[in-house]
C-alpha positions in Angstrom: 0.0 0.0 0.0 1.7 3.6 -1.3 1.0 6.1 0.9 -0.3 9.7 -1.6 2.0 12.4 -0.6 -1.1 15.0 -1.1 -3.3 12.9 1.0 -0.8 13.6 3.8 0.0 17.2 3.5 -4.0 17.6 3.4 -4.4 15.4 6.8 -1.2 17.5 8.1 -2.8 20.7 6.8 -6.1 19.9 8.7 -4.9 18.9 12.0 -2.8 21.8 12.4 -5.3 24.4 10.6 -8.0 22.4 13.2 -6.3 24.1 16.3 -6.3 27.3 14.4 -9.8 27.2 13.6 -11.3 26.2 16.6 -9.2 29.4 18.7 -10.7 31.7 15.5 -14.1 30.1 16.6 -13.7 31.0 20.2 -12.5 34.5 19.6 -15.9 35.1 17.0 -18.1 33.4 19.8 -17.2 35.6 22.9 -16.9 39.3 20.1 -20.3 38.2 18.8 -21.9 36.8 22.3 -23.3 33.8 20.3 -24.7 30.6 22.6 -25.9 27.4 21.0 -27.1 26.5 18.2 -25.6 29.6 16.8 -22.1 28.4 17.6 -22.7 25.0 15.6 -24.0 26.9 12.6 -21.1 29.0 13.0 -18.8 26.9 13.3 -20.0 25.4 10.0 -19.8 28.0 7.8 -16.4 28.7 9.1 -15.0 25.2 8.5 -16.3 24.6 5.4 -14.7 27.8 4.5 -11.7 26.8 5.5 -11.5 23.5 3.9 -12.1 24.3 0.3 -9.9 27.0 0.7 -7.0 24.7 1.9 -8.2 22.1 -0.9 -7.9 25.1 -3.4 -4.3 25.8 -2.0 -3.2 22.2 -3.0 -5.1 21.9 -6.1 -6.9 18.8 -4.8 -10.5 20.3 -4.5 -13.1 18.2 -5.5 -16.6 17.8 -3.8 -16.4 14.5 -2.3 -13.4 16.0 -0.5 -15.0 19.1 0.6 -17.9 17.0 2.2 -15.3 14.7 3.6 -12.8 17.0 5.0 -15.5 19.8 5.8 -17.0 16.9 7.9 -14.1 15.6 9.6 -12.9 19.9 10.5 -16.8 20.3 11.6 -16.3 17.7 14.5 -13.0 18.2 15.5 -13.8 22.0 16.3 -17.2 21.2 18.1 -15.0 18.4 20.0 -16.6 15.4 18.4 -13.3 14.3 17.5 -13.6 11.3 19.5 -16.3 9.8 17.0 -14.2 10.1 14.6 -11.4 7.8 15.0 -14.3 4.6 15.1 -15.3 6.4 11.4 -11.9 6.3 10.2 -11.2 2.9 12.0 -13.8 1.9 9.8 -13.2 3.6 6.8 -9.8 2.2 7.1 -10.5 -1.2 7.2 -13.6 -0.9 4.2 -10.8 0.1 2.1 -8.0 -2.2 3.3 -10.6 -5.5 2.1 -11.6 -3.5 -0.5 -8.4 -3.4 -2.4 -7.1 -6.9 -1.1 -10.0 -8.2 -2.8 
């Protein structure tokens, strides 16, 4: 199994652009006083943002990546991150039977 060099700059550019976002998402939440719902929705709109933007950066923007990604940055900011790692866990192993077969 080959490991795509663009795949990992994208999962190095998310986890460290991740942190960034979710200290942006604090700083907007206590200047615009939002609570709740209001925060997830922002929060939304600001990852997405940020993820076809990075995917722009490395010329790898497609839709299915945008969902993906967009998805993956949405929970990690809201701290959901620990569903994802089952998802991926998944994922991963879909994949790996996938191409042995």
């Amino acid at each position: 199994m080959t490991i795509d060099q663009t795949v990992l700059a994208a999962i190095l550019a998310f986890t460290v652009g991740g942190f960034t976002i979710t200290t942006a998402l604090q700083a907007l939440k206590g200047w615009l006083k939002l609570e709740g719902w209001k925060v997830v929705l922002l929060s939304v709109v600001v990852s997405y943002a940020f993820t076809a933007g990075t995917l722009l950066m490395m010329s790898a923007f497609t839709w299915l990546l945008l969902a993906v990604y967009g998805a993956i940055v949405v929970l990690e900011v809201n701290g959901l991150y620990k569903y994802i790692k089952p998802l991926l866990d998944f994922l991963l192993q879909y994949l790996v039977k996938k191409e042995e077969a």
